[in-house]
C-alpha positions, 0 to 999 in steps of 0.5 A: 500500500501506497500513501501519497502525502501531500505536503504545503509549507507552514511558512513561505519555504519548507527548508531542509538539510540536503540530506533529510532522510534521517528527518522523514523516517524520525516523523514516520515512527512519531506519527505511529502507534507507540507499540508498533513505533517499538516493534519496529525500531526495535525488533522488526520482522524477522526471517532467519538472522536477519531483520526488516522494517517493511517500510520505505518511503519516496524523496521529497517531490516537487518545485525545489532549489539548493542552496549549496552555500548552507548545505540545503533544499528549499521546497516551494509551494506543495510537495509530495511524499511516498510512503509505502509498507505490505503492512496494512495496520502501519499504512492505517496508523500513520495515516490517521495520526497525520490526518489527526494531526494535520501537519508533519514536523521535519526536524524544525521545519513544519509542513502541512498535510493538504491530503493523503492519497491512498492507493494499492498498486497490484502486480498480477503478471511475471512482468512490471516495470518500476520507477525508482521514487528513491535510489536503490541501495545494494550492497555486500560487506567483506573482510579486509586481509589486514582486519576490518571490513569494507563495503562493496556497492552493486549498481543496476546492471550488474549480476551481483546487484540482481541475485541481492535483489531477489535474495532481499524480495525473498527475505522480506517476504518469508519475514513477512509471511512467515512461509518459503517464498515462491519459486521462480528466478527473478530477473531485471532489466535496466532502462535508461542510464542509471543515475548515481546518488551519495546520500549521507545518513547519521554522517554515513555514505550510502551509495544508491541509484535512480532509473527505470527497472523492469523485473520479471519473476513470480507475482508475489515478490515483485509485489513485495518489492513495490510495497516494501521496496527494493535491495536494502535500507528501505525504512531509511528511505531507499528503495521506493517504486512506483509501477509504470503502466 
C-alpha cells in the first residue's frame, strides 16, 4: 500500500538539510502507534538472522532549489511524499495520526498535510516495470586481509546487484509471511542510464541509484518489492517504486 502525502509549507519555504532522510523516517515512527513505533525500531520482522522494517518511503517531490552555500533544499509551494509498507495496520496508523494531526514536523521545519492519497498498486503478471521514487541501495560487506571490513556497492546492471535483489524480495517476504517464498528466478532489466546518488545518513555514505527497472519473476515478490521496496535500507528511505503502466 501506497500513501501519497501531500505536503504545503507552514511558512513561505519548507527548508531542509540536503540530506533529510534521517528527518522523514524520525516523523514516520512519531506519527505511529507507540507499540508498533517499538516493534519496529526495535525488533522488526524477522526471517532467519536477519531483520526488516517493511517500510520505505519516496524523496521529497516537487518545485525545489539548493542552496549549496548552507548545505540545503528549499521546497516551494506543495510537495509530495511516498510512503509505502505490505503492512496494512502501519499504512492505517500513520495515516490517521497525520490526518489527526494535520501537519508533519521535519526536524524544525513544519509542513502541512493538504491530503493523503491512498492507493494499492497490484502486480498480477511475471512482468512490471518500476520507477525508482528513491535510489536503490545494494550492497555486500567483506573482510579486509589486514582486519576490518569494507563495503562493496552493486549498481543496476550488474549480476551481483540482481541475485541481492531477489535474495532481499525473498527475505522480506518469508519475514513477512512467515512461509518459503515462491519459486521462480527473478530477473531485471535496466532502462535508461542509471543515475548515481551519495546520500549521507547519521554522517554515513550510502551509495544508491535512480532509473527505470523492469523485473520479471513470480507475482508475489515483485509485489513485495513495490510495497516494501527494493535491495536494502528501505525504512531509511531507499528503495521506493512506483509501477509504470
Amino acid at each position: 500500500m501506497h500513501l501519497i502525502i501531500s505536503l504545503r509549507p507552514s511558512n513561505e519555504v519548507l527548508r531542509l538539510p540536503l540530506h533529510y532522510n534521517r528527518l522523514v523516517q524520525a516523523a514516520i515512527y512519531t506519527n505511529l502507534g507507540s507499540d508498533l513505533a517499538e516493534f519496529l525500531h526495535g525488533r522488526g520482522f524477522t526471517a532467519g538472522q536477519r531483520s526488516f522494517k517493511l517500510f520505505t518511503f519516496s524523496r521529497m517531490m516537487g518545485e525545489y532549489r539548493l542552496d549549496k552555500a548552507k548545505n540545503e533544499i528549499i521546497f516551494f509551494n506543495e510537495s509530495k511524499l511516498v510512503v509505502s509498507s505490505p503492512l496494512l495496520q502501519f499504512c492505517t496508523s500513520l495515516l490517521n495520526h497525520l490526518l489527526t494531526s494535520g501537519v508533519i514536523y521535519l526536524g524544525e521545519e513544519i509542513a502541512e498535510i493538504t491530503g493523503i492519497n491512498v492507493e494499492t498498486p497490484k502486480v498480477e503478471t511475471e512482468e512490471a516495470e518500476f520507477r525508482l521514487l528513491s535510489p536503490v541501495v545494494v550492497y555486500s560487506t567483506f573482510l579486509k586481509p589486514e582486519g576490518g571490513k569494507y563495503t562493496c556497492y552493486f549498481q543496476p546492471g550488474e549480476g551481483e546487484f540482481t541475485r541481492l535483489i531477489e535474495s532481499n524480495l525473498r527475505k522480506k517476504y518469508e519475514a513477512f509471511y512467515q512461509r518459503p517464498s515462491p519459486v521462480g528466478e527473478v530477473k531485471i532489466k535496466v532502462i535508461g542510464r542509471p543515475q548515481f546518488n551519495l546520500i549521507m545518513y547519521k554522517d554515513t555514505p550510502i551509495k544508491g541509484y535512480t532509473c527505470r527497472l523492469k523485473l520479471t519473476g513470480p507475482p508475489d515478490l515483485l509485489q513485495m518489492g513495490v510495497d516494501a521496496g527494493l535491495g536494502s535500507k528501505g525504512s531509511q528511505g531507499f528503495g521506493c517504486v512506483e509501477v509504470v503502466n
